[in-house]
N, C-alpha and C positions, 0 to 999 in steps of 0.2 A: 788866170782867174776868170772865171764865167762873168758874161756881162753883170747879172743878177747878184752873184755875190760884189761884184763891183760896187755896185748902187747900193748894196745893205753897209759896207765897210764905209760909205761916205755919207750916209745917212747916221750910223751910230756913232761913227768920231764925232759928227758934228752935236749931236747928243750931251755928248764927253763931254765939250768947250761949252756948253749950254750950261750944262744941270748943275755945275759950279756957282755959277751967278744966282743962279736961280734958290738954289739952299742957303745961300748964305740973307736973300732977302728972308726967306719962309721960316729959317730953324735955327735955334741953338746953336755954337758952335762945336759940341758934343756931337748931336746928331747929324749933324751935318757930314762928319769924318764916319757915322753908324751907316746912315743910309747910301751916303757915294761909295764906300766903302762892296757895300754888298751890292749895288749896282753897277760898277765899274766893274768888279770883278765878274758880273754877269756879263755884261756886254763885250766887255774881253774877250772872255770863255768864248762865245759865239763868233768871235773873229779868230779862234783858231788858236787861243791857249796865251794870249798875248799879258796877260796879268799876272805872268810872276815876273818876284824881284829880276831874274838877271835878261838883259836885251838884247844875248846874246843868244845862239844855240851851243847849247850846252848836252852834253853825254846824260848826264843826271835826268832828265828831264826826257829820254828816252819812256812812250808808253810802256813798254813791260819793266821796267827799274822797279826795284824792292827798295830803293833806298830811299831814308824819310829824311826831307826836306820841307821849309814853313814855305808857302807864298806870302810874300809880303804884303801882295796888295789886296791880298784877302783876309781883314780884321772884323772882327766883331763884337759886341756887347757879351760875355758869360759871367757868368754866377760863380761868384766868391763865396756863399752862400743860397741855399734855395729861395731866401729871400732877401736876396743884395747879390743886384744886376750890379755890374761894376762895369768901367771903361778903360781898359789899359792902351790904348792904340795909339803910336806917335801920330803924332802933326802931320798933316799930308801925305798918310801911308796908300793915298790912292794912287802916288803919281809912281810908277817904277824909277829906281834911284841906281845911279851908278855904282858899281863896287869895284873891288880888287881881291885877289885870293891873297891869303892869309903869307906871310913870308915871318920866317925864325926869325927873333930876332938876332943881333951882328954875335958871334958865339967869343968875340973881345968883351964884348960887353960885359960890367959887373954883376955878377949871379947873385939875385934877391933872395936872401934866406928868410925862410918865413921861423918864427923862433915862439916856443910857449909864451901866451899872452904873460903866464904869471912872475915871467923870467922877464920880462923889459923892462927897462930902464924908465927914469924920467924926461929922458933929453926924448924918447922913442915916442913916447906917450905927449907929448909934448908937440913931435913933429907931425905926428899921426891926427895928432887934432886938428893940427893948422891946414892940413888936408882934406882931413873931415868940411872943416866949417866950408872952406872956401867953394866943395863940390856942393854942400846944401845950398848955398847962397846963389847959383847960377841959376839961370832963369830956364824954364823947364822946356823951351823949343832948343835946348841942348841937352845933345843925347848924353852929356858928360854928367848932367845932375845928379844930384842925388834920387830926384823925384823917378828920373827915365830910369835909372840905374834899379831902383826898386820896381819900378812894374815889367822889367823884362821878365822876372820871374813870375809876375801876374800873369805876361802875354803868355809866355810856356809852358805854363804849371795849369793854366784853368780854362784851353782849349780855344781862345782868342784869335789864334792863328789857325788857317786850315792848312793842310799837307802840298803841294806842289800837285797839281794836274788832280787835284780832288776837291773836294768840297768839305773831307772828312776832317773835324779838328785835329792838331797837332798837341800830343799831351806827352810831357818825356818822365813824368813822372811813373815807377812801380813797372819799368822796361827795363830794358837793358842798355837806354840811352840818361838813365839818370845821372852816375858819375862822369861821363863824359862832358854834358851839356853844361854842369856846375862847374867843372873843370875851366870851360871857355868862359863862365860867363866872372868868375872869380879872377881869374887869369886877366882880361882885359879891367875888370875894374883895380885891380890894384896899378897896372900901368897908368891908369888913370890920374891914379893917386898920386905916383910919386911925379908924373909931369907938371901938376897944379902945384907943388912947390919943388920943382925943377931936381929932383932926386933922383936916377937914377939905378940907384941901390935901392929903394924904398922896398921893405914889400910886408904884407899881411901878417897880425896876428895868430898865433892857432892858439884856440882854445883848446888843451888836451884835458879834457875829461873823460878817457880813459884811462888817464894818471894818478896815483893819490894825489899829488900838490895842485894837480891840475882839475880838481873835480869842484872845484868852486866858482861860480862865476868872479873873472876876473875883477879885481877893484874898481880899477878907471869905466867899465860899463857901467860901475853904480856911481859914480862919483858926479853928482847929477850940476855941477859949472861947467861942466866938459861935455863937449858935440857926441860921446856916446851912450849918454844919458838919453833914456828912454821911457816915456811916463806908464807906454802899455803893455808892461809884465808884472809878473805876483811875483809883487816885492816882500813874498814870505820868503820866497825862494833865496833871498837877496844872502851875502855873507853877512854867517859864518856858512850858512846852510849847502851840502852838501849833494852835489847835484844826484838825481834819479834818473840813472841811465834806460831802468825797465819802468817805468811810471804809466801809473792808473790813477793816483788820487795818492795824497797823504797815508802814510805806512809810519811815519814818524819812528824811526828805526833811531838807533844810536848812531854817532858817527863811526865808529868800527864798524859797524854792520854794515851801514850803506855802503862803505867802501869795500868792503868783503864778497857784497852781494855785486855791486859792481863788475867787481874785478873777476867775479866767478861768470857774470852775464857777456862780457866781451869776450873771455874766452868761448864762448859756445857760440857765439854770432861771429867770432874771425879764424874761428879754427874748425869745430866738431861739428858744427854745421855752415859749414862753410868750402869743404872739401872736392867743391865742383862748381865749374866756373855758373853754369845760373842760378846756383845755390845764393852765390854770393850778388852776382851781379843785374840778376832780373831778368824777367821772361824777353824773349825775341818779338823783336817791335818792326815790323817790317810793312810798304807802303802797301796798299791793296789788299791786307791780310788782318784788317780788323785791328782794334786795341787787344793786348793781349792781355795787359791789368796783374803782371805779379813780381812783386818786389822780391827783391835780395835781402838777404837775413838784415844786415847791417840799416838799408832804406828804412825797414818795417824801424827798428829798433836797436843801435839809441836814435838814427837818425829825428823820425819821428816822434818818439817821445820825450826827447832833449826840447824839440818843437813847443811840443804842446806845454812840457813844464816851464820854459820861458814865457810862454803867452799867460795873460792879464784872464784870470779866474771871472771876474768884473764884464768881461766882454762874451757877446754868445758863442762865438768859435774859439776861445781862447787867443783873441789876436793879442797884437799882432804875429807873434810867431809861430802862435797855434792854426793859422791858416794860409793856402797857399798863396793866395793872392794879395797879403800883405806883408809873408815874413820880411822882404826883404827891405821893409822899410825901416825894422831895428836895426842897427849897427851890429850888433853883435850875430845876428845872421850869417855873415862875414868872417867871423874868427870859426862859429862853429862850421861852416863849408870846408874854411881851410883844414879843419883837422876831418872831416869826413874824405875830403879829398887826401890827404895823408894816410888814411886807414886806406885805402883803394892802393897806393902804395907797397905799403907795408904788405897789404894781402897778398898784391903781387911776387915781392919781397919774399914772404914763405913758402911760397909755391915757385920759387925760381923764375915768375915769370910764364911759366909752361902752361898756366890755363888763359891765357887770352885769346880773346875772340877773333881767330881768322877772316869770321865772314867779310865778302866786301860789301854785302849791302849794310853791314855796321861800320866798315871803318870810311866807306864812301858817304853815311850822310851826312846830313850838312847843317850849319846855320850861319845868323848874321849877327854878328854885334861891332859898336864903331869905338873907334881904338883911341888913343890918347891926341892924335890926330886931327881926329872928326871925319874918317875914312870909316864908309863901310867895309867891312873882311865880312867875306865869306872863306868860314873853317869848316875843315872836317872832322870824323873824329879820328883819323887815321892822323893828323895833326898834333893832338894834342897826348898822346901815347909816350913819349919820352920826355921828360920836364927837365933835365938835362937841355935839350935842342930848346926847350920854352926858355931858359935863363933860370930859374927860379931851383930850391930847394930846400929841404926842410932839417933844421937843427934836431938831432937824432936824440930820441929819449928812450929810457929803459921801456921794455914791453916787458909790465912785468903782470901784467893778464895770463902771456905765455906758457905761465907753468901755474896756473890756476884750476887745473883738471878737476870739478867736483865729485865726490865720492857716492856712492850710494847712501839715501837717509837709512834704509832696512838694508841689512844682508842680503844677497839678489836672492839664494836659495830660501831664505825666511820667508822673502816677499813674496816668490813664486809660490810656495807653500798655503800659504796665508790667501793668495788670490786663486786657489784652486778648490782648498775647502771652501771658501765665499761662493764659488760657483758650481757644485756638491750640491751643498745644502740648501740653494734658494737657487736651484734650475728653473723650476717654474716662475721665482719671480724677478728671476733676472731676465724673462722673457716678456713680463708683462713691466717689471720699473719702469717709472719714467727716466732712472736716469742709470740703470745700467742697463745694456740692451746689446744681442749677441748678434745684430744684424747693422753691417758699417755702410747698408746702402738707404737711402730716406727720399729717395724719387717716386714719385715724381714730383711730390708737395714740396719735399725736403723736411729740415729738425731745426725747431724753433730754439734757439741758445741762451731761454732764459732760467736755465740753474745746470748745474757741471752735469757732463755725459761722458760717462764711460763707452765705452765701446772694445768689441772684441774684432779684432783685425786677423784673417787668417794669412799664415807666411806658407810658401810649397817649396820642395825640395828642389825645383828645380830655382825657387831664390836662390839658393845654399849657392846653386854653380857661379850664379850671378855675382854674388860676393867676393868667391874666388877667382873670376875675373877683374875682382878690382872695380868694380860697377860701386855706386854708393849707393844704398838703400834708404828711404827719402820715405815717409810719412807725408801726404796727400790730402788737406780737408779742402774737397773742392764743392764747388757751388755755393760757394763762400755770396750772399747778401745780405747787403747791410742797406737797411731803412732809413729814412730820418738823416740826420747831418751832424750827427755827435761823434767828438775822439769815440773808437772801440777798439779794447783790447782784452783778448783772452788769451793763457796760456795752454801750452800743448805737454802732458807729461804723460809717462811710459810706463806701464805694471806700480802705479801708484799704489799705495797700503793706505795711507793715512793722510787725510786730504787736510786736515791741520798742522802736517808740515809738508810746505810747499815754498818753494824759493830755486833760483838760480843755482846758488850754491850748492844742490843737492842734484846727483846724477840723473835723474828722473826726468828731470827740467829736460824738455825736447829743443824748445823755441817759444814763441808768440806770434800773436799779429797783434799788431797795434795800426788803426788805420786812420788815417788824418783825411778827411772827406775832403776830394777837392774840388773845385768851381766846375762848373760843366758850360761849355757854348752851347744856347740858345738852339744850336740845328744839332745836336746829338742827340742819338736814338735813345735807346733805354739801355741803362747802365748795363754795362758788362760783368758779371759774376767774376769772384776773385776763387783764383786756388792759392792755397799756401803750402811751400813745397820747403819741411825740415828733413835732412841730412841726418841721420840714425844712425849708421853702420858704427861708429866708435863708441855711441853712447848703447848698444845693444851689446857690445861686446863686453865695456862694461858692466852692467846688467846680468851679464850673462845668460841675455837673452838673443844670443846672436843664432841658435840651432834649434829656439822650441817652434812647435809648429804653429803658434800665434802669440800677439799680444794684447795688453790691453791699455789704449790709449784713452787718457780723459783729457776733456776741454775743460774749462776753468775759465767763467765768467769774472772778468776784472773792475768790468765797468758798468755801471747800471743801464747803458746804454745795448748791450749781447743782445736784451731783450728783442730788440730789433735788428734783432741777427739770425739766419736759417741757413742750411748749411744742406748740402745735396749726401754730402757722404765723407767716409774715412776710408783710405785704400793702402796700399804699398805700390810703389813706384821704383823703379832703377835708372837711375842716370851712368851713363858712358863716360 
């Protein structure tokens, strides 16, 4: 090393040992972990990369690597909302901390079945509590708390942490890192659980709400003398009420309906649109290559709107569940992961397995969470891919979603019919409507999304080969911005006839977005525009619009919130 850098490397340790003393006379003890926080990690930086968690050299940590990884010792103040700066950052994340890499558990060990909440027992419910209380009751410089346990998903979910060797936040939400990273982060908290009363066996809840019996929140979350009683969700929602897997706002349906509409919505989010792996699992999140920002059918919906219809109506983001940086402060968070991670499964499951993601800068990156132990693990995601090798498994229920194929609401030749003379007879003013219009490109302003839009999408013959390749034919609204900080969801439906019947159960239904706004770190640029990418080819062929030379797709504002929604264009897309 140069004399010069000599002298800088002994001047700015000594800095380090200084500005400790120095903040804890001057500030807060908040700000104190805010400002050391972004000045250690500066000062670092300048000695040569020295501020991430591991003090070793590490492959990962290679400059050209794709693969995303948090620095620890780089935390920050973001916004759980645009206006509520939050602090999710442990105790002392400025000092680099020893780890261990992640090891299977002993494959002797008893295997943790995780079983439908609404099938457990008393004795279960019972043990589950006495686990509950005793993690709320520890004091929060343990990462075992309840307190630390609910802001890991603060730290993750609302860009708290920046990336290894960047400065750029770490966000795994709406990638292709979202079931992996809930995967580890559920996984270590139930061993958690069962070591604070010494159980071995122990393990999680699933909430199945893609089940009938299971579409109600379970009892003991309402059963408010018990640790998974929770004061902030709308307690309209509570039993007998029948949860809203595609939820906008009150629809007040019957209970057969809800469960019909249900059972017709999960089919088209785990099957019909869902038949390729980013379909399902979210755009490619890779280190140096920008946030990519587009969720998997399932993330959008019921994940999110399961979310939001647990969260407190009372509160302005719908907390706690209704927002990222607090869901995981309700318990019942927890049961519903478990059965999100179950569906990831499952989805597996019907595809044999055959669409997973090879890449290695997906199964190589990485995070940290500390185990029942008090050891930091650094896992990958290439880790957590067989739950078998993890211990754990899940009590099998009917998928009786499966064979809930909806049918067309119009006969497809009526509809085509119907929407041919509509566009005949009002050429002209299907040129000038505001809300039919035969051009699917709206650049460079973009199309404001405050009342439904039709749009005419052209298909080429040389799709046709594409299909007979086996390619999935995929509907595109990209340039996807959203304004303001409110739930939004609109629906996407296909040679629509009659916009007063609209519902899941009816073949038309393409998909949604439903988008849950999440916290942003303080050093992020300006939001990144979303595309939402549904998966058509089954639902065209029902249709029997799998061979015409266009179609017509309309968006369907669900939320009084669209209004603050613009949108770049509608396209056709093929996935491989």
């Amino acid at each position: 090393m140069k004399p010069k850098k000599w002298v800088l490397t002994v001047v700015l340790a000594f800095i380090l040992v200084l500005l400790p003393l120095a903040f804890r006379i001057m500030e807060p003890h908040q700000l104190q972990h805010s400002y050391m926080g972004e000045l250690t990690s500066m000062i670092l930086g300048k000695l040569g990369g020295w501020g991430f968690s591991n003090h070793e050299n590490n492959r990962d940590m290679a400059t050209n690597t794709k693969v995303i990884g948090p620095n620890l010792t780089a935390c920050h103040p973001s916004y759980g909302r645009p206006d509520l700066l939050v602090y999710c950052c442990p105790p002392g994340f400025e000092t680099p901390l020893p780890f261990v890499d992640f090891q299977f558990p002993d494959s002797q060990s008893p295997v943790r079945v995780r079983r439908p909440a609404h099938l457990l027992d008393d004795n279960y419910i019972a043990k589950y509590n006495k686990a509950l209380s005793i993690m709320k009751s520890l004091p929060y410089d343990d990462p075992r708390s309840f307190a630390r346990q609910a802001n890991l998903h603060c730290l993750f979910c609302t860009g708290a942490y920046e990336q290894q060797n960047s400065d750029t936040p770490l966000n795994i939400h709406r990638t292709w890192l979202f079931f992996p990273w809930h995967r580890m982060m559920i996984y270590f908290h139930e061993r958690i659980l069962g070591s604070l009363i010494g159980d071995d066996t122990f393990a999680l809840p699933v909430w199945t709400w893609d089940i009938p019996q299971g579409m109600i929140i379970p009892d003991f979350y309402a059963n408010i003398s018990l640790s998974f009683f929770h004061t902030q969700r709308d307690f309209s929602h509570f039993p007998p009420q029948v949860a809203d897997l595609d939820y906008s706002g009150e629809r007040n349906l019957s209970r057969v309906e809800q469960i019909d509409t249900n059972l017709a919505f999960m089919y088209n989010q785990m099957v019909s649109g869902a038949r390729k792996t980013e379909l399902f699992m979210g755009c490619t999140y890779k280190a140096n290559e920008g946030y990519c920002n587009g969720p998997g059918t399932v993330e959008s919906a019921p994940h999110n709107t399961v979310h939001t219809w647990i969260g407190s109506g009372l509160n302005p983001g719908r907390e706690d569940m209704g927002r990222f940086y607090s869901a995981a402060k309700d318990p019942i968070f927890y049961a519903h992961h478990s059965n999100i991670d179950r569906l990831w499964e499952v989805w597996r499951d019907i595809h044999q397995y055959q669409l997973d993601i090879q890449d290695p800068d997906w199964l190589d990156s990485f995070f940290f969470f500390y185990d029942e132990n008090l050891k930091l693990v650094k896992i990958k995601v290439r880790d957590v891919l067989d739950i078998t090798k993890l211990g754990y498994s899940y009590q099998e229920v009917d998928r009786i979603w499966l064979n809930k194929r909806p049918s067309p609401s119009v006969p497809p030749k009526l509809a085509r019919q119907i929407l041919k003379s509509k566009e005949n007879e009002n050429q002209n003013q299907f040129h000038l409507s505001s809300d039919h219009v035969s051009s699917s490109d709206f650049r460079p302003h973009g199309r404001a999304l405050d009342t439904s839009l039709t749009v005419k999408v052209s298909r080429s013959k040389d799709d046709l080969i594409k299909l007979e390749k086996g390619e999935e034919e995929t509907i595109v609204v990209h340039g996807i911005e959203v304004k303001g900080d409110a739930y939004v969801k609109f629906d996407v439906y296909v040679n629509l006839v009659d916009q007063t019947i609209i519902s899941p159960k009816f073949r038309e239904f393409a998909g949604t977005f439903a988008h849950m706004s999440g916290g942003h770190n303080k050093m992020m640029k300006k939001k990144k525009k979303i595309n939402l990418k549904l998966g058509v080819s089954e639902l065209l062929k029902d249709l029997e619009a799998d061979e015409d030379e266009s179609i017509w797709v309309t968006l369907l504002p669900r939320t009084p919130s669209c209004s603050n929604v613009t949108i770049e264009g509608v396209q056709i897309e093929y996935i491989k």
